[in-house]
Each structure stands twice: as C-alpha cells, then as structure tokens.
C-alpha positions in Angstrom: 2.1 25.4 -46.9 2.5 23.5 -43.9 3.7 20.2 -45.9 7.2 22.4 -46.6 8.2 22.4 -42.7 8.3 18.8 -43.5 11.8 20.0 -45.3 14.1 20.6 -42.1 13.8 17.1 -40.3 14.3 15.5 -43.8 17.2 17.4 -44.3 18.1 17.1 -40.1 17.7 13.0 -40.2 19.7 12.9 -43.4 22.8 14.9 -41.8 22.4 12.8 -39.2 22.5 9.5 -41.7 25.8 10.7 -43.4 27.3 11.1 -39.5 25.6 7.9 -38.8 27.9 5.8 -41.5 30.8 7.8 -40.8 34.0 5.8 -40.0 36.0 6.5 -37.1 33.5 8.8 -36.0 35.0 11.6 -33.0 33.0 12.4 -30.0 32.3 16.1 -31.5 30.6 13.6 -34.5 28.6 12.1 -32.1 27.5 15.6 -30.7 26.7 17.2 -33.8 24.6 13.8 -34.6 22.6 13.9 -31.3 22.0 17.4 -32.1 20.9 17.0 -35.6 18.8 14.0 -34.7 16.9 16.6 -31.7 16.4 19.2 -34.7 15.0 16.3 -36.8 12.9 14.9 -34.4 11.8 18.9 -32.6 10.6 19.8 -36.4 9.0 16.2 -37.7 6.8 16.5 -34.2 5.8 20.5 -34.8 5.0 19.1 -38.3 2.8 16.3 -37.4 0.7 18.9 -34.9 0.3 21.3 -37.9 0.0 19.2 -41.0 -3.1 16.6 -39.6 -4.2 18.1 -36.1 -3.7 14.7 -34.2 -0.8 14.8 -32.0 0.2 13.4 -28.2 -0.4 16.6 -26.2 2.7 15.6 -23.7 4.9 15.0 -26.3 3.8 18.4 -27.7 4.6 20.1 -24.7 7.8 18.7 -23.8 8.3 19.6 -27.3 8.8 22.8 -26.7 11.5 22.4 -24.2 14.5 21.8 -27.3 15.3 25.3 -27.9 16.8 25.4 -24.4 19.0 22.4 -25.6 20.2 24.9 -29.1 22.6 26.7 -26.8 24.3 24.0 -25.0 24.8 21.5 -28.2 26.7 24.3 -29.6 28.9 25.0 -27.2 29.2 21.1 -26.4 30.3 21.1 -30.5 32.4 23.5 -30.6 34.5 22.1 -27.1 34.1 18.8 -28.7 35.6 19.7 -32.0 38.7 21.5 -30.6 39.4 18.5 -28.6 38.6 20.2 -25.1 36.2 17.5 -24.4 36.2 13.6 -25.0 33.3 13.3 -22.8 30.7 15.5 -20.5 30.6 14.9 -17.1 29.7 16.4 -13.7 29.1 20.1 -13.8 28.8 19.8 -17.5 25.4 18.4 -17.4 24.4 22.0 -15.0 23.8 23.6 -18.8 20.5 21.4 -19.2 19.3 22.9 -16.0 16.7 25.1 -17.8 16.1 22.4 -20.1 14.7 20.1 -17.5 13.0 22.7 -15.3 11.0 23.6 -18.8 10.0 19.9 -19.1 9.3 19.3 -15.4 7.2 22.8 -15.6 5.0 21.6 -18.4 4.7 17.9 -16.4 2.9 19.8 -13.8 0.7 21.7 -15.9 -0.1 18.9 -18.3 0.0 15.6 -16.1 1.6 12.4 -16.8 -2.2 11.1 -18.2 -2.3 13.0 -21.7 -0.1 10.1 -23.4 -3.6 9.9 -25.7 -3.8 11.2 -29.2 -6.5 13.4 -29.4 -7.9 16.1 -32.0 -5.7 19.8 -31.6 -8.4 21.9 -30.8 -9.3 19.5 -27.5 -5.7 19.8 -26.1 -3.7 22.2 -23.7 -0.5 23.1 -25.8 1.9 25.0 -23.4 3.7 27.4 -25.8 7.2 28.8 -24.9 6.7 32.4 -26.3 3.5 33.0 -24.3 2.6 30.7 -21.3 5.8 31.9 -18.8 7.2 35.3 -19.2 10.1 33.9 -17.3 11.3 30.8 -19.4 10.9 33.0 -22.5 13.1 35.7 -21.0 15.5 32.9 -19.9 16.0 31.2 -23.3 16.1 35.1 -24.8 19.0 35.8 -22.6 21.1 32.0 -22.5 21.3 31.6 -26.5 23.2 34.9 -27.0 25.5 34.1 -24.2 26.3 30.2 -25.4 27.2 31.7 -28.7 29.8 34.7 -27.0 30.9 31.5 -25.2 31.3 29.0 -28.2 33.1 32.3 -29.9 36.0 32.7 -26.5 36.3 28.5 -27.0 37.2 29.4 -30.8 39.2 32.7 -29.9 41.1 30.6 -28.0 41.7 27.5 -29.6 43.2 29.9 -32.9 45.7 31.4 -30.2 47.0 28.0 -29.4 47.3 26.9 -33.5 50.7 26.4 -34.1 49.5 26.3 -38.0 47.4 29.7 -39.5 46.7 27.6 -42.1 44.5 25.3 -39.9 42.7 28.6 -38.1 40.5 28.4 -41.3 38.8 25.6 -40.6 37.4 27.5 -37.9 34.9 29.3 -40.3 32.8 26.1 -40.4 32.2 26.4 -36.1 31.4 30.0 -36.7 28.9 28.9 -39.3 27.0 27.6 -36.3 27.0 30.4 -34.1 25.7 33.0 -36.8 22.8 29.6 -37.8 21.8 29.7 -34.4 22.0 33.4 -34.3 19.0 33.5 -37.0 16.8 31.4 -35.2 17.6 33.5 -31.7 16.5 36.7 -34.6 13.8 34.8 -35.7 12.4 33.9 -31.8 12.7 37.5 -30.6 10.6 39.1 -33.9 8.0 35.7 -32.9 7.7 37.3 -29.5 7.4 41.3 -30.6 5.2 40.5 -33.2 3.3 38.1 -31.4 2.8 40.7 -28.7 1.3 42.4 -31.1 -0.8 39.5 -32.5 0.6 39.7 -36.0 3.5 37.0 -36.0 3.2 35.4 -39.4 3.1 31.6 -38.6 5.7 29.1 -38.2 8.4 31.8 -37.9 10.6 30.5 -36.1 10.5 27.2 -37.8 11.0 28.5 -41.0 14.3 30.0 -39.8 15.5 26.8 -38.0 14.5 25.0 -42.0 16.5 27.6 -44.1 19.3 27.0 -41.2 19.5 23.1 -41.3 19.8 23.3 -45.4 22.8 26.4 -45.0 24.7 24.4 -43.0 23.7 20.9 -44.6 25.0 22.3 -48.1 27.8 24.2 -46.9 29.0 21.0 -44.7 28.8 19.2 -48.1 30.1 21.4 -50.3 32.6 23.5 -48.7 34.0 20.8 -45.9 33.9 17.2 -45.9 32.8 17.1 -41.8 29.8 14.7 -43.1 31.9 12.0 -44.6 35.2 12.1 -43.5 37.5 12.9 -40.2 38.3 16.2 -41.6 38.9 17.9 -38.5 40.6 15.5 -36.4 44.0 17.1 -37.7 42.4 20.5 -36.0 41.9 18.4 -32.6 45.4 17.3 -33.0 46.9 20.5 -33.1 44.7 21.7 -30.3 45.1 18.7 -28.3 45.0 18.9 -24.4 48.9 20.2 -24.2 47.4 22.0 -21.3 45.7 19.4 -19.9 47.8 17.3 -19.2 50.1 20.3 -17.5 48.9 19.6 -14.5 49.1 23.2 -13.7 46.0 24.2 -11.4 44.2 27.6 -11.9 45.6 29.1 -8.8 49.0 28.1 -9.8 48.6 29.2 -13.2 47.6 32.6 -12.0 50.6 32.6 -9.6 53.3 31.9 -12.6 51.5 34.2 -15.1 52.0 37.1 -11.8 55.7 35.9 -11.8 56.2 36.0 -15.4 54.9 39.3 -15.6 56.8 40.9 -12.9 60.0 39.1 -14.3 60.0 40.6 -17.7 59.1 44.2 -16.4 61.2 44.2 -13.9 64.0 43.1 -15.6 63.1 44.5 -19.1 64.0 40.6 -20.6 62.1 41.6 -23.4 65.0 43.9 -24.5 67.1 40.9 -25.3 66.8 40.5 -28.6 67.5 36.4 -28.8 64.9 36.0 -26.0 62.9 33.0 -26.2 59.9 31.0 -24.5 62.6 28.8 -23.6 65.2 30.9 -21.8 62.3 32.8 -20.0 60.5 29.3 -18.7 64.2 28.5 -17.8 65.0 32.1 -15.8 61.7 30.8 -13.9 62.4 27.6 -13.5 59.3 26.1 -15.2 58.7 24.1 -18.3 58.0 26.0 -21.3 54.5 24.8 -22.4 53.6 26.1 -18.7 54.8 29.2 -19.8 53.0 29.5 -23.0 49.5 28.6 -21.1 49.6 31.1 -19.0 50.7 33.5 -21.5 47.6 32.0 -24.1 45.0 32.0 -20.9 45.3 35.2 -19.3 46.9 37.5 -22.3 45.6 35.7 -25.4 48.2 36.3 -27.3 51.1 34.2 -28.3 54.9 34.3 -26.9 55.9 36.7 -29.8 53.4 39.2 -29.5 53.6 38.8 -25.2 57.2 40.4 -25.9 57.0 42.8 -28.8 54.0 44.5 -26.9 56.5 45.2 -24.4 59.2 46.1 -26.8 56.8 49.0 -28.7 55.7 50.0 -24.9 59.7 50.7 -24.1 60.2 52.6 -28.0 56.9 54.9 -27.5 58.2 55.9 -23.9 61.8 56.3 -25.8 60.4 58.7 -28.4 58.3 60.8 -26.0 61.4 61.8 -24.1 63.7 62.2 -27.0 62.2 62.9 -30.9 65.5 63.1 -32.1 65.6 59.0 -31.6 67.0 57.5 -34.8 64.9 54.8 -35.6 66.7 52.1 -37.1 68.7 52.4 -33.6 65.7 52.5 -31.4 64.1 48.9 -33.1 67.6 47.5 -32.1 67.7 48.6 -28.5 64.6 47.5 -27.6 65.1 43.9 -29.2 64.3 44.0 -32.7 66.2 42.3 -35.3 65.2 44.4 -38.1 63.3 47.6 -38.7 60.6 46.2 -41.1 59.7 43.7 -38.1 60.0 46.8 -35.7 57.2 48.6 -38.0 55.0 45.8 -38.3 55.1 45.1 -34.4 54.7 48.8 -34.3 51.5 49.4 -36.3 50.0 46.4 -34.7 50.7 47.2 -31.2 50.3 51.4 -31.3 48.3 51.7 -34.6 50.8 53.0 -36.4 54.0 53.6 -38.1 57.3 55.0 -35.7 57.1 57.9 -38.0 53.5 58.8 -37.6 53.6 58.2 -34.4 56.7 60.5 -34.0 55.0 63.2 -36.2 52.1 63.0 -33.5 53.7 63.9 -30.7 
C-alpha cells in the first residue's frame, strides 16, 4: 500500500512542471512552485524510507522539519498573490524561525556523520509527533494561526477590490487554507491516536496526497493559475496604492483619529452629496489616504464608513420620537432614497426601519 504515497510527489513535481513552463511567471508563481517542489520532494523522501527501507538518516530527519515551512508558504502565497509582496526580505525570513531551530535540533541529536545509507531498522529517525513535546505543540499551534492570518490578508485585500466581480477569484486562496486545514486535522488525530498507539499509518501523508490532487484538479479545472497569468489582473487591482502613500503607521493612526472625530463632531455624514473626496479635502489630505485609513482600521469601504453613521443618527431619531415618518427620516440623515435607506438599514441594525420601530 505504501507504493500509492508515491501519488502526491508525482502529482506535487508535476504542478510544479506546469509552473515551471509558465510564461511570464509572477513572484506568487514562483512561491507556489518552491512550495509544490518542498511537498514533492517532503513526500518522494517519506516514500523512499517506507517503500525499500534504505534511506540517509540526516536527510530523514531534517525531513521532518517541512511541516513547519506549510504555514509560512501559505501566507507567503497568499501576500504574494494579492501583490503585497514582490519579494521577502528582513523580518520576513523570522517565520522560518521554528523551521531552522527543528533542523538545527535534529543536527545535534543526529550528527553531521550519518550522510550513509544504511538499512531502517539500524537508524535513529527523530519523529516530529513524538520525540519533543514542545516542537509538536509549536507546529500544533503556528498552522492554525498562519491560516487566520492568510484569511485577514484575504479579508482585506476584498475590502480594497474596486471590482466584486474579481473578489471571486479569491475562492481559489481559500482553497489553500481549508487544504492545509486537513492536514493540520489529519496531524492532531496522528498525535491523539498515536498517544494511544493506534494511529493507522501514514495518516498524515495520506491527507497531504488527497490534498495536492484537490487543489491540482481544481487549479486545472476550475482556474487556469497553472498555465496562464490568470491572476495578475487581481494583483493589479490590489496593487500597492497604499504603498506607495507614504503614510507611516503612526500617521495613519493619527488621520484615521482625525477623520473620526471630524465626521462625528460635525455629523458630515448627514450631507447627503458627501464624498471621499470632499472629506479628504475638509482634512486637507489626499483621498486614497483617506480610504486606507478608513480600509485599515474599519474594514469597510467609504460608503459603508458613512451609512453606518447615517443608521446610528436614524435609530437614535426613532428612539426619541416613533412618530418619525420614514421616508423623511432616510432624507435627513443623508439618504437619497428609501430603498437604499432600508438596505443600509438591515445591514447595519439587522433589520427593516419598521421592525425596528415595532421593537421599540
């Protein structure tokens, strides 16, 4: 049965093949190649051990080291693909911390002298489920948190779509995140069970082989990522407008402060022909400075920034006076029509202006 774990790096290298002839490749290409190539290479070395017993007992052990490298390659993806990154440097390369304190950790307990190929059963294989309670418990704990994180990269990259239509695309990313979510499934049952010396072999590799073929069929049938620059009109859209703002965090947090205490103050949002443009102008600052802040610290885009405000001033209106007409109320407190005033309405206080009314 062992001979079908031979599957996921044929599958892996052959991913990594299509990538490999793409044209104009982008650097989230060349990530999602490096990591298929890791995955190929992770699951054609846990192969040879198993299938004929003869295997390099260092490279065995450092091995076991690439499931620390699973979290950060899909983060690095997913920054990659949005166009946040066109290369990783400085602190970027901290998120291979526990990768290389794994390998140096099995270096000292193996030596550098066990470059030999030797039969299995004369070797000292350092396995990451059982020899250190505290890797195990750190890889447990990091995957969950690279996927939360590759999910706020996403979150935030559909804010900043100009185009819905192009927030679609974003289903292949999430594809990822729930792929490497099975195999962090798949690792927790290998360490329960295996507590409990019943773990049914190859678990974990099973799960990373049904994985690789998901996302190798899916990528071919449902996307054309594999052949063609399919998402470089996503990266386009999502292109650094921030980064080249030049607005620094502290002055970011400054403006979105200001902004705030602007439109409150002020109640600007009752102006029905306000726009992001008149408000960056009352504050004397450029509009796409304006709608980072508003995207970085209230996710949310310029519309919904006001008409949150506008459904705060009509709930406050109606709990003083129940007699409010309606129609009149979506008008004073900046709407141009009533359906938009119930849609803004329902989204904002969960529900109609007349249920709401009904509940007070």
């Amino acid at each position: 049965m062992t001979t079908v774990l031979l599957l996921a790096p044929i599958q892996a290298f052959f991913l990594c093949s299509l990538l490999l002839s793409k044209q104009h490749k982008s650097f989230a290409d060349k990530v999602l190649m490096a990591w298929l190539f890791g995955i190929g290479a992770h699951t054609l070395i846990y192969f040879l051990h198993f299938q004929f017993q003869l295997s390099v007992p260092l490279v065995i052990n450092l091995n076991s080291a690439f499931p620390f490298l699973q979290g950060p390659f899909l983060l690095a993806y997913v920054v990659a693909l949005v166009g946040m990154r066109q290369r990783f440097a400085g602190l970027d390369f901290l998120h291979l911390l526990p990768f290389a304190g794994f390998a140096l950790f099995v270096l000292l307990q193996t030596g550098l002298n066990t470059i030999v190929v030797a039969p299995s059963d004369d070797m000292l294989f350092i396995s990451l489920l059982t020899f250190s309670n505290l890797f195990t418990f750190l890889l447990l704990v990091s995957v969950p948190i690279y996927i939360a994180l590759s999910l706020l990269v996403m979150r935030r990259a559909k804010l900043a779509l100009p185009s819905p239509a192009e927030s679609s695309r974003f289903r292949w990313i999430w594809l990822f995140g729930v792929g490497l979510g099975v195999i962090w499934i798949a690792t927790m049952a290998a360490v329960i069970l295996d507590k409990q010396q019943v773990s049914p072999p190859h678990l974990i590799f099973w799960a990373l082989t049904i994985v690789v073929y998901v996302l190798g069929y899916l990528g071919l049938t449902r996307t054309k990522v594999f052949t063609t620059p399919e998402f470089e009109a996503l990266k386009k859209e999502l292109q650094p407008k921030y980064q080249k703002s030049g607005l620094k965090p502290e002055d970011a947090r400054a403006l979105y402060e200001n902004l705030v205490a602007y439109v409150d103050s002020e109640q600007a949002y009752l102006d029905a022909e306000i726009s992001l443009g008149a408000l960056a102008g009352s504050l004397s600052v450029s509009t796409n400075h304006v709608s980072q802040v508003i995207n970085e610290f209230d996710q949310c885009k310029f519309n919904d920034f006001i008409n949150k405000r506008r459904v705060a001033e009509a709930c406050r209106r109606l709990q003083r006076s129940r007699d409010t007409n309606l129609l009149e109320l979506a008008m004073d407190v900046g709407f141009n029509s009533k359906s938009s005033f119930n849609r803004a309405f329902r989204k904002f206080a969960g529900a109609t202006p007349s249920e709401y009314l009904a509940g007070l």
